[in-house]
N, C-alpha and C positions, 0 to 999 in steps of 0.2 A: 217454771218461768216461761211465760210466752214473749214469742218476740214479733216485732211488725214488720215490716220491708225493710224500717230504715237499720232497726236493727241488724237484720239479714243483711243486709249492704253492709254497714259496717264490718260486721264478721267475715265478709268475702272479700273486701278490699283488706282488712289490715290481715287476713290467713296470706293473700297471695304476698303483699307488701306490709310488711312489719314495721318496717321504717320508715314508714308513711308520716308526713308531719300531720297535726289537726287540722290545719290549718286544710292541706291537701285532702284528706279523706273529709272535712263537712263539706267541701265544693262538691265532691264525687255525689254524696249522700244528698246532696240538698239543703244542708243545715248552714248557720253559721256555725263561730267556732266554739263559742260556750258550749250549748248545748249539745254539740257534737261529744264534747269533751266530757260530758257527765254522764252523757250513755255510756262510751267507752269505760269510764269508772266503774259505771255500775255492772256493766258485763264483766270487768274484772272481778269487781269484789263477792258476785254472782259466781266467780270460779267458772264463768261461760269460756273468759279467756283466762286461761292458765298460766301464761307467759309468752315471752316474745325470745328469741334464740338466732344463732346466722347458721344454715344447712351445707355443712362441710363436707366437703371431698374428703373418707377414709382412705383412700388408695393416696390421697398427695400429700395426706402425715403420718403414711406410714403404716394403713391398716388393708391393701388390698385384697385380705383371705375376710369370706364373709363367710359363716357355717349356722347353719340351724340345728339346732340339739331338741329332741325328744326324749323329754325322760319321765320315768315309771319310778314311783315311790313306792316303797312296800306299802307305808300306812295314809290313809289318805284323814286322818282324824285332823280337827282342825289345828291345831297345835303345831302336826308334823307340818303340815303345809305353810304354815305361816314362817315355821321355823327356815324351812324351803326358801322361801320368799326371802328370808333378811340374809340368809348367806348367799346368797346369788345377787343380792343387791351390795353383798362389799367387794364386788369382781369387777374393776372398771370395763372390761373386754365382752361382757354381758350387756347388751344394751338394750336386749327388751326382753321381758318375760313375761307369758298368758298362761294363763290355767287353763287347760282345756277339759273339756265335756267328752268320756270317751275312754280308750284305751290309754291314750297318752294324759302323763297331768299335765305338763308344762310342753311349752315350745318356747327357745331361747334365739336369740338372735345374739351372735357372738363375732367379735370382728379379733382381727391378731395380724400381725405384722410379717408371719409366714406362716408354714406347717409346723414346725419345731413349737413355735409357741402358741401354737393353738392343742397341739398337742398335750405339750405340759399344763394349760387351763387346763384342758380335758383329765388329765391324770392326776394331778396336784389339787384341782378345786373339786370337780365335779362329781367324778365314778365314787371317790371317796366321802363323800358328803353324809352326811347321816342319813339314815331313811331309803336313798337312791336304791333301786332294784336296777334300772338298767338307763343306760345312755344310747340313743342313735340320733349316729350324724348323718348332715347331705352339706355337701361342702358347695358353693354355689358357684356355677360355673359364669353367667351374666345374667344380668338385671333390666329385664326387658322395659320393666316399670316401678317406680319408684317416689311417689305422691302423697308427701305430709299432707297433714289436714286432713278434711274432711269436706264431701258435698257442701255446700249450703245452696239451700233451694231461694232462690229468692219469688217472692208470687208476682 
């Protein structure tokens, strides 16, 4: 899919404000508000925009410990990996998972409410999981940067 400026605008005003009315983002874009509104559709339904969400403080419901986990599978055939994927996706405390290129297969982003129960994630879901060969952590100490989204370049 290509997209033109106005597109790109749209995309960079509703990444930084989501809860942009139409009304407000076809003034920004240049549009009225139909057709503002049917670009926006069509980048939906394009799966350009994925969804709209609100970016919550983990430390002020309760999840201050933030850990990235490395882990090594024995087998990397696709099956195990996938298998991988759907048990680590029913861990609400796992909040992102990448397959990496390399030594390590996955990098996890895990959030937990202290050490005690980042621990037991660790012991209860993870080390034990089928396939796993090995787990290492880094527990994060601050977050120097931290920016949903994505570029968008506008020309």
């Amino acid at each position: 899919m290509s997209f033109d400026r106005i597109d790109r605008q749209i995309l960079a005003h509703l990444q930084q404000d989501g809860r942009m009315t139409n009304v407000e983002l076809a003034e920004r874009v240049g549009l009225t508000a139909p057709p503002c509104l049917r670009r926006v559709r069509a980048l939906e339904e394009a799966g350009v925009i994925r969804g709209y969400h609100a970016d919550l403080d983990p430390a002020s419901l309760g999840f201050p410990i933030t850990v990235f986990a490395m882990v090594s599978l024995r087998s990397q055939a696709e099956h195990d990996l996938a298998a991988f994927e759907a048990h680590v996706a029913d861990i609400p405390e796992i909040r992102e998972c990448h397959m990496l290129n390399g030594e390590i297969d996955f990098i996890l982003k895990i959030v937990a409410s202290d050490l005690k129960s980042f621990q037991e994630i660790l012991t209860t879901h993870l080390t034990p999981a089928p396939n796993v060969a090995s787990v290492k952590t880094s527990l994060t100490i601050r977050t120097a940067k931290s920016t949903s989204g994505i570029p968008v370049v506008i020309d």
